[in-house]
C-alpha positions in Angstrom: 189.8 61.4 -9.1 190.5 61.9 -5.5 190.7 59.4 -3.0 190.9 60.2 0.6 190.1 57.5 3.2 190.3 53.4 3.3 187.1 53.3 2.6 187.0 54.5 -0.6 186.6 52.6 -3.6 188.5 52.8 -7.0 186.9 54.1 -10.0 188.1 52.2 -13.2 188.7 54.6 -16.5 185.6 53.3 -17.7 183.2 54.4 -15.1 184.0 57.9 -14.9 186.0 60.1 -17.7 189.6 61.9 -16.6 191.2 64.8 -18.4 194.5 63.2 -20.6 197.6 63.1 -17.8 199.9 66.7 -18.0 203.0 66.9 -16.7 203.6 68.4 -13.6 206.1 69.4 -10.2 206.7 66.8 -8.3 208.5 66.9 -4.7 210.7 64.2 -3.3 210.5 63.7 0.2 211.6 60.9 0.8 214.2 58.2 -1.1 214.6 54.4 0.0 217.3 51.8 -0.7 215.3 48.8 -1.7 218.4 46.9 -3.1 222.0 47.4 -4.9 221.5 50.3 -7.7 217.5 50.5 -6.7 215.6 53.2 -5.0 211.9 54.4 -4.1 211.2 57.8 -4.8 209.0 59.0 -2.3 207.1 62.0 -4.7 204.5 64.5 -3.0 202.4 65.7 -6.4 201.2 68.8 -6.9 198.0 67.5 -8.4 197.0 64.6 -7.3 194.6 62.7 -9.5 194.7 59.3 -8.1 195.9 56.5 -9.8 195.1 52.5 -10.0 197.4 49.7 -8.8 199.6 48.8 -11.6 199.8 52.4 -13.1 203.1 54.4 -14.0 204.2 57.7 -14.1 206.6 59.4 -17.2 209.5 61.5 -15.4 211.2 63.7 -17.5 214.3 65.1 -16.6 217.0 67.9 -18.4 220.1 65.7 -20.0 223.5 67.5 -20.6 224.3 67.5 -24.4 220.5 66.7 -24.7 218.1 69.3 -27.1 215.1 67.8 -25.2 214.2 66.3 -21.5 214.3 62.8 -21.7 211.8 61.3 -20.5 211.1 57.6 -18.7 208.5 55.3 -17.9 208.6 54.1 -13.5 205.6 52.3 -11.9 203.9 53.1 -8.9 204.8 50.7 -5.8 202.4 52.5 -3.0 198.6 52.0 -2.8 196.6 54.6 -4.1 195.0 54.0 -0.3 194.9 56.1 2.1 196.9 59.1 0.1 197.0 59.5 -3.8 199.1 62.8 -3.4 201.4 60.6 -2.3 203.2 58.0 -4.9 206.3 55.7 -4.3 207.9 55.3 -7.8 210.4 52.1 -7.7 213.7 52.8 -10.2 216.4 50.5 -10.8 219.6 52.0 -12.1 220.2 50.8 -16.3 223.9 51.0 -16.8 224.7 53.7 -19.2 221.1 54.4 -18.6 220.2 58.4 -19.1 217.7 59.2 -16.8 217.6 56.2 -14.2 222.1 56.6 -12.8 220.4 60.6 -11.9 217.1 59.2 -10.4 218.9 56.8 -8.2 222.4 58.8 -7.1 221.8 61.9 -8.1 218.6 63.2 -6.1 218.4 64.4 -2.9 215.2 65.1 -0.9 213.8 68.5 -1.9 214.6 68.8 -5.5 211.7 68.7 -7.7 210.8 66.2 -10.7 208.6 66.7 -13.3 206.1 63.6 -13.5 202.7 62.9 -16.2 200.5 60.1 -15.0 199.1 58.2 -14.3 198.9 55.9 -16.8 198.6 52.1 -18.3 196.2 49.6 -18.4 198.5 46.9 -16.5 196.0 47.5 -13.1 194.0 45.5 -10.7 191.2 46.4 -8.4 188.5 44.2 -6.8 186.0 44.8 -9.7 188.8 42.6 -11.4 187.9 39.6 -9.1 190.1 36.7 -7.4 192.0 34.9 -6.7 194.6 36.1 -8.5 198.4 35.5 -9.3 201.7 37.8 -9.7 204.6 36.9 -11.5 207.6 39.4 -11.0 211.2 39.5 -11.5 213.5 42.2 -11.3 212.0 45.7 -11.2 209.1 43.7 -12.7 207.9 43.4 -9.1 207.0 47.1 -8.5 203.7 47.6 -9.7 202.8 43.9 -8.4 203.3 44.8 -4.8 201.3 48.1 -5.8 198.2 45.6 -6.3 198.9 44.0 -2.5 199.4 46.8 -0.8 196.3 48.0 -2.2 194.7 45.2 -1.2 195.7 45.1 2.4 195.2 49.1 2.6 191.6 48.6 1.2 190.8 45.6 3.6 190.3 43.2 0.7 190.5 39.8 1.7 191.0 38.8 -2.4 193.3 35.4 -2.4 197.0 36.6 -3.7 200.1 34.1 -4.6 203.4 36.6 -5.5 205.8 34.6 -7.2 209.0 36.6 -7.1 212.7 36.2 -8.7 215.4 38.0 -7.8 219.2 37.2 -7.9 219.8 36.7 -4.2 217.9 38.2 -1.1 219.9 41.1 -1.4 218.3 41.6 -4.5 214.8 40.8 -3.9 212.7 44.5 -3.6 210.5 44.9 -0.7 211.4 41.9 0.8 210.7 43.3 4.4 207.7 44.4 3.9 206.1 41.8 1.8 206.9 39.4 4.5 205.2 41.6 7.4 202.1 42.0 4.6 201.9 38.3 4.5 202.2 37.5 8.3 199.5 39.9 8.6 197.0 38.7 6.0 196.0 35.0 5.1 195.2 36.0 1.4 198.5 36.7 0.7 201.1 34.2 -0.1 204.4 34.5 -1.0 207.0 32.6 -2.8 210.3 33.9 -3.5 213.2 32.5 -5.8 216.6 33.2 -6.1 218.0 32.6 -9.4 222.1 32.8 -8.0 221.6 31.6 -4.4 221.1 27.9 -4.3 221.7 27.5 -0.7 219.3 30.5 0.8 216.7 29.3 2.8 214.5 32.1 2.7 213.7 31.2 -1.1 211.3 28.7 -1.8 212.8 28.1 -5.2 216.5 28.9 -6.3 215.8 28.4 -9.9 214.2 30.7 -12.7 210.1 30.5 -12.8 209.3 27.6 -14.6 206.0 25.6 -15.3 206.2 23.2 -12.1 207.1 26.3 -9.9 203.9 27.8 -11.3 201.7 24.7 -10.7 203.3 24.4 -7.4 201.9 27.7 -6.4 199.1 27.6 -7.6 198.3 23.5 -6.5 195.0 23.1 -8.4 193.5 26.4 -8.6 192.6 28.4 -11.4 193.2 32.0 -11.4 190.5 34.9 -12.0 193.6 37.3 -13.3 197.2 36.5 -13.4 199.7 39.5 -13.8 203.2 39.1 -15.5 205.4 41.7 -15.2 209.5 41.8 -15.9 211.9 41.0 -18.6 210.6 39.6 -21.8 212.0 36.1 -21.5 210.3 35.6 -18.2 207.3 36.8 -19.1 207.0 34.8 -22.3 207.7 31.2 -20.8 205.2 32.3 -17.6 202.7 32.5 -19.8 203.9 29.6 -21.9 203.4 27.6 -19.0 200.3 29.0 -17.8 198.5 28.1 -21.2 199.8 24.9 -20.7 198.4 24.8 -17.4 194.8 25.2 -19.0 195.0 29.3 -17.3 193.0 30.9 -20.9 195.0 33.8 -22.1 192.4 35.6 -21.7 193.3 36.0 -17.9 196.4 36.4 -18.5 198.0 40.3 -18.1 201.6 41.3 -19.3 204.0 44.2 -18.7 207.5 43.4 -20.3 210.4 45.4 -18.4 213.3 45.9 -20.7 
C-alpha cells in the first residue's frame, strides 16, 4: 500500500490483502546518534509498501566466518506519514552482538542494506481508538514513538501518556524531539524516568516503572489500548500492575526486547 500525503489514512492487514514481505535494497542516507552505542538508520527503500506504526523490518547482512547472512529484527521509529519510502530504523548496539556493532559503527551513508518488511502485529492506528498508553524502556521505545509521530503527522488529536525508562537522560532515545512533539500537541503527555539518575530534574520518576508510577499517569482513566514494549522483566510487572489496576488484558499489547 502506498501512502503519499497527510491526509491519507492507514489500511489495517485486514481490510485490504498485501503480497508476503521480500527482501530488498535498501539505501542509507542518513544515520543519527540517538544515545551512547544507538543509531537511526535513515533507509530510502526501493519498494516502498508502506508500513503501520509499530511494524519492523528484518535486515540481513553478510557475516565473516558466517555460511549464511544473518539476519535481525529493528522497528520502525518514523511515521508512515507523509513518506513510506522513507523509514527510520532505531538499533542499539548488543555487545558481542553480530549484526547490530556493524549497523551502528560500521555503516556509512551510501552503502546499501538488504531489508524484508514490514511486519508484526505490535501496531496502532486510529481504528484502534483512545486514549491510549505506551510503556517503553530501552530500545523498547522505538516503535512507541513510531505510534506518536504518527499521530501528530496524521493530525490525530488521540489522548497519548509515554511512560519512558532510560538509564539517565543521556540514555533516553528521542528525547528532543519527544519534548518538541509534546509542547506542540495537548494529547501527548510525557513522563520520563531514569532508572541511575536520582537527582535529574528532567525525569518525573528516577525509579523503575512500577504500579503507582502507572496509576500516577494514568490518574483515574482507563485506557482503550496500552502498548508494552522492552525487556521482558519490564514488560511483565507493567502488565502485572495494570491487571491490578482493573486495565483487562485484553487491552493490553506486548513486544518483549531481548
Amino acid at each position: 500500500m502506498s501512502i503519499s500525503s497527510e491526509s491519507a489514512r492507514i489500511v489495517a492487514p485486514s481490510e485490504k490483502a498485501v503480497p508476503p514481505p521480500r527482501w530488498q535494497t535498501a539505501e542509507v542516507v542518513e544515520i543519527v546518534e540517538e544515545a551512547p552505542e544507538a543509531v537511526t538508520l535513515r533507509l530510502a527503500l526501493e519498494e516502498p509498501t508502506g508500513f503501520l506504526p509499530g511494524q519492523y523490518y528484518n535486515v540481513r547482512l553478510a557475516i565473516k566466518g558466517r555460511p549464511r547472512p544473518v539476519q535481525r529484527a529493528y522497528s520502525v521509529a518514523s511515521s508512515p506519514l507523509p513518506d513510506a519510502a522513507v523509514i527510520d530504523l532505531g538499533v542499539r548496539e548488543v555487545p558481542d552482538g553480530l549484526v547490530s556493532p556493524r549497523l551502528v559503527r560500521g555503516l556509512s551513508v551510501g552503502e546499501r542494506v538488504e531489508v524484508r518488511g514490514p511486519t508484526g502485529r505490535f501496531t496502532w492506528t486510529e481504528q484502534d481508538g483512545g486514549p491510549i498508553l505506551l510503556v517503553g524502556a530501552g530500545s523498547g521505545l522505538v516503535p512507541l514513538v513510531s505510534m506518536i509521530r504518527y499521530g501528530a503527522a496524521a493530525g490525530l488529536d488521540v489522548p497519548m501518556s509515554l511512560v519512558c525508562s532510560s538509564a539517565s537522560f543521556e540514555y533516553a532515545l528521542y528525547h528532543d524531539g519527544l519534548d518538541r512533539l509534546a509542547a506542540d500537541h495537548s494529547w501527548l503527555r510525557i513522563a520520563h524516568s531514569f532508572t541511575r539518575d536520582a537527582s535529574d530534574p528532567r525525569a518525573t520518576y528516577h525509579r523503575r516503572i512500577d504500579g503507582a508510577m502507572l496509576s500516577e499517569v494514568l490518574d483515574g482513566l482507563i485506557p482503550k489500548c496500552a502498548y508494552l514494549c522492552g525487556p521482558p522483566a519490564m514488560v511483565e510487572d507493567a502488565a502485572k500492575a495494570l491487571a491490578e489496576l482493573r486495565v483487562d488484558a485484553s487491552r493490553v499489547r506486548t513486544e518483549k526486547y531481548d
